[in-house]
C-alpha positions in Angstrom: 62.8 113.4 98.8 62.6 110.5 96.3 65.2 108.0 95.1 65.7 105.6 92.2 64.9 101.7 93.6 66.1 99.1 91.8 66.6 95.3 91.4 63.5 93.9 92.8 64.4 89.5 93.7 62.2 86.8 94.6 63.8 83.3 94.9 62.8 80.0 97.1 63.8 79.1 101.0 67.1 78.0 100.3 69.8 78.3 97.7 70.8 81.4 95.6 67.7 84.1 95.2 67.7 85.2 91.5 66.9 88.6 89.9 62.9 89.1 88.9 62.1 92.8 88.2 62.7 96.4 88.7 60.7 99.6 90.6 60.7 102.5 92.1 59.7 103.5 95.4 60.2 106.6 97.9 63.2 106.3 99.9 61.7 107.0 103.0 59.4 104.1 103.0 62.2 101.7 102.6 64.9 103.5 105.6 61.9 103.4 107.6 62.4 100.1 108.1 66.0 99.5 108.2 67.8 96.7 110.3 69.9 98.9 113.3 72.6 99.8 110.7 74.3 100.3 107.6 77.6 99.0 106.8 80.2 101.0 104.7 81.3 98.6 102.5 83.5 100.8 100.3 85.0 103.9 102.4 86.2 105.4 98.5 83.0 105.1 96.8 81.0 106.0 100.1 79.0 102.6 99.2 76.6 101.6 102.4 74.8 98.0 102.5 72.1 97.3 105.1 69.0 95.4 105.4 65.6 95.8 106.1 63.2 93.9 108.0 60.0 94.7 105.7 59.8 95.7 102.6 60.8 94.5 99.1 59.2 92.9 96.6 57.9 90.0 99.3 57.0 92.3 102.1 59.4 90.4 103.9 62.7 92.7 104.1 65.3 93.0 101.9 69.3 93.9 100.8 69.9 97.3 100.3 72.6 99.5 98.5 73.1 103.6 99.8 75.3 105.5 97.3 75.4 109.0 96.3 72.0 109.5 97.6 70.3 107.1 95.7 69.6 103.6 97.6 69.1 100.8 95.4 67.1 97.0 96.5 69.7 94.8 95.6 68.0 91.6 96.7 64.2 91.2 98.3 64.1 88.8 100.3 61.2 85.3 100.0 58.4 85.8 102.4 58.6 85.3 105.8 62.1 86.5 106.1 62.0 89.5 108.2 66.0 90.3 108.8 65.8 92.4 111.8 69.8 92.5 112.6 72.6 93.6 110.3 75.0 92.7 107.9 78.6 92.3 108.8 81.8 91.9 106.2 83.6 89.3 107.1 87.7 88.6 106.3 87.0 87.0 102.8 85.7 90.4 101.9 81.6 89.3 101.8 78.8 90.1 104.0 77.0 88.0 105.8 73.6 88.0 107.7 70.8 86.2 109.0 66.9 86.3 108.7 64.4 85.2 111.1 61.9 82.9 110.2 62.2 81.4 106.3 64.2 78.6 104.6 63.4 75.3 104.9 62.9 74.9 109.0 60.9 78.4 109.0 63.7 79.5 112.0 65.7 81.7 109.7 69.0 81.4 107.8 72.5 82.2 107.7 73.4 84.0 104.4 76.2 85.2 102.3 75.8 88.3 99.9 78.7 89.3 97.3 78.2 93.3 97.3 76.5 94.6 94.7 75.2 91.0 93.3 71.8 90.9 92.3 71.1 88.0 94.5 72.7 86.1 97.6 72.8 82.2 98.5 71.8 81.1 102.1 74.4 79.0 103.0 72.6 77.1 106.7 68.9 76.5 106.9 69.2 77.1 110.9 66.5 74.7 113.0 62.7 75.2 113.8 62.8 77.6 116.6 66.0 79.4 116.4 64.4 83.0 115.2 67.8 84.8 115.1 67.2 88.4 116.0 70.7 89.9 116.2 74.1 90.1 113.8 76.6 87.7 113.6 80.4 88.6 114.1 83.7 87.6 113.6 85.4 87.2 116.3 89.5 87.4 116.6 90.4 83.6 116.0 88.2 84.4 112.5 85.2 82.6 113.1 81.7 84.1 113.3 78.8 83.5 116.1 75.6 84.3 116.6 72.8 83.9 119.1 69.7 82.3 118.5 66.3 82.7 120.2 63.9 79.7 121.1 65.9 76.6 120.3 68.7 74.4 121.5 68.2 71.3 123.8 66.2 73.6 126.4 64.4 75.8 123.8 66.0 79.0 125.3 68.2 80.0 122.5 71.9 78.8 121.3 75.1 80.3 120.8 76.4 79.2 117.9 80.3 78.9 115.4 80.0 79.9 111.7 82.9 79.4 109.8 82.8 81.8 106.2 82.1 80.4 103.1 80.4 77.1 104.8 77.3 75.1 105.0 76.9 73.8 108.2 77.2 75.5 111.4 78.1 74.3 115.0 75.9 75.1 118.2 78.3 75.5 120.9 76.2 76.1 123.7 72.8 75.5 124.9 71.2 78.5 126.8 68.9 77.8 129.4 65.3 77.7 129.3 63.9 81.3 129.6 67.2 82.6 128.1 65.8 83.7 125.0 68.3 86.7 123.6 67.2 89.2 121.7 70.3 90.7 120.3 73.8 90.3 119.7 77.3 90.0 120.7 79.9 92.0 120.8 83.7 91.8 121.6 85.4 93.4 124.0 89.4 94.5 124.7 90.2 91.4 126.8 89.3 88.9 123.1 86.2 87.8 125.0 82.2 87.9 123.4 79.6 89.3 125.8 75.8 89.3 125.7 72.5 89.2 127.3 69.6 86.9 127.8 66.3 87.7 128.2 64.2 86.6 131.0 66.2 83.9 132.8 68.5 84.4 136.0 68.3 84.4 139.1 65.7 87.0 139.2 64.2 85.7 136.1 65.1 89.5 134.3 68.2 88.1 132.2 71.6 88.3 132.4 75.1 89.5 131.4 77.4 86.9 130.2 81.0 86.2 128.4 81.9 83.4 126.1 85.5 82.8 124.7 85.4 82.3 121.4 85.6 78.2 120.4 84.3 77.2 124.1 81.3 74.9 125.1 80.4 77.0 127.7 79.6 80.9 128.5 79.7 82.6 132.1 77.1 84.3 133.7 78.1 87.7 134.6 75.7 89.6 136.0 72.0 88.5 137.3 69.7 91.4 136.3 67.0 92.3 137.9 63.3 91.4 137.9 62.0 93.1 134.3 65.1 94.4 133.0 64.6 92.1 129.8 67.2 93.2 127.5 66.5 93.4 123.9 70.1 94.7 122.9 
């Protein structure tokens, strides 16, 4: 099965990417490398948004559009970019996301996309190192956070407060050396985030941890065992 592809974008590091040219492609190849999942950004129209961690006009991932059975590039993303979480809508109605390894410190960006715009501006230019690989999400006091993977003040990673709409970002914790997590958080019934490092801990496998949304600190959980090394 083929679908109609549209609105192939190229743009710089930084700023607001721009509309360049249009194509078509199978379907397949592009789903095949979607980001975890799609949102549904418009329940009536049955309109998904999702990204992808290859492909687009860069090779480098891009924004996508699912409606009616066609799916539609809204925005390809500059090289290097490699999105390999998902978009999230956030309470001023736009979706945000994060890519791994462009803009101007090659450790990814935070960006904002206006559904169904032909391009979408990246409002932080996160540091050398930070390699985000999960989603952000807003949590219940209307903030959004993130995790990041290799920088901070002990290069394992950071947890971080995004307010939405802004362009600057605040690192609220610095994970410990090894800590290096691979995915994201999520919020639970008690208010409170929860995640998981990578290869730190006690037994050096990566743990389970809570943070409460607008502290400087997170709690350790759970110590998990030797070579559990969670990528979720």
């Amino acid at each position: 099965m083929k679908s109609t592809i549209t609105n192939f974008l190229t743009g710089s590091h930084s700023g607001t990417h721009k509309f360049k040219n249009r194509s078509i492609m199978p379907v397949l190849f592009l789903l095949a490398f979607i980001s975890f999942s799609l949102i549904n950004f418009n329940a009536a129209a049955q309109t998904l948004y999702g990204m992808t961690s290859h492909g687009g006009s860069n090779s480098s991932g891009a924004i996508i559009q699912y409606s009616g059975g066609i799916s539609t590039v809204e925005v390809s993303f500059p090289n290097n970019a490699l999105a390999y979480g998902s978009l999230m809508q956030a309470s001023d109605g736009n979706l945000y996301g994060m890519t791994v390894q462009d803009g101007t410190n090659a450790g990814g960006t935070i960006f904002e996309y206006v559904a169904a715009a032909t391009s979408y501006t990246v409002k932080v230019n996160l540091p050398s190192g930070a390699h985000p690989n999960g989603s952000l999400i807003q949590a219940s006091n209307g903030k959004l956070y993130g995790i990041t993977n290799y920088d901070g003040t002990n290069s394992g990673g950071t947890i971080f407060e995004y307010v939405p709409g802004a362009t600057s970002y605040t690192v609220m914790v610095n994970l410990p050396a090894n800590a290096h997590p691979q995915g994201s958080f999520m919020q639970a019934s008690d208010g409170n985030l929860y995640g998981m490092t990578y290869a730190d801990g006690t037994n050096g496998g990566g743990t389970i941890f809570q943070y409460v949304p607008g502290a400087t600190s997170y709690t350790v959980k759970v110590n998990l065992p030797a070579n559990a090394y969670p990528r979720g």
